[in-house]
C-alpha angles and dihedrals in degrees: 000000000000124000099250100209088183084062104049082046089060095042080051097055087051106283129286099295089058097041091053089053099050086056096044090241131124116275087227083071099049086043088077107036079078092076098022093045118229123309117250087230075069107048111092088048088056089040085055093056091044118057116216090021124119146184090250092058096050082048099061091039104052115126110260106263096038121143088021109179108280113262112258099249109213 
């Protein structure tokens, strides 16, 4: 298995529940940002809670397969 440094981030700013809450969105979301990684629309919101981190950071960590092409919904 990889090391997911978007998800030791999260479990650092105090795990996905909290997270979700920070950024007003639902924990469901953040939930699986711990295996996608985080989404780079989110990112300068996350960068803000986390001194020292940036975008291009998040850029070069996020879990092989992140911001994969949306599925096609029917």
């Amino acid at each position: 298995m990889e090391d997911n440094r978007h998800a030791a981030l999260i479990g650092r700013l105090g795990g996905y529940t909290h997270l979700a809450s920070v950024l007003g969105i639902q924990a469901e979301t953040t939930k699986k940002w711990l295996r996608r990684g985080i989404p780079a629309r989110h990112w300068h919101k996350v960068c803000a809670l986390q001194p020292g981190l940036t975008p291009a950071w998040l850029e070069r960590t996020k879990p092989n397969g992140a911001q994969a092409k949306r599925r096609r919904r029917r």
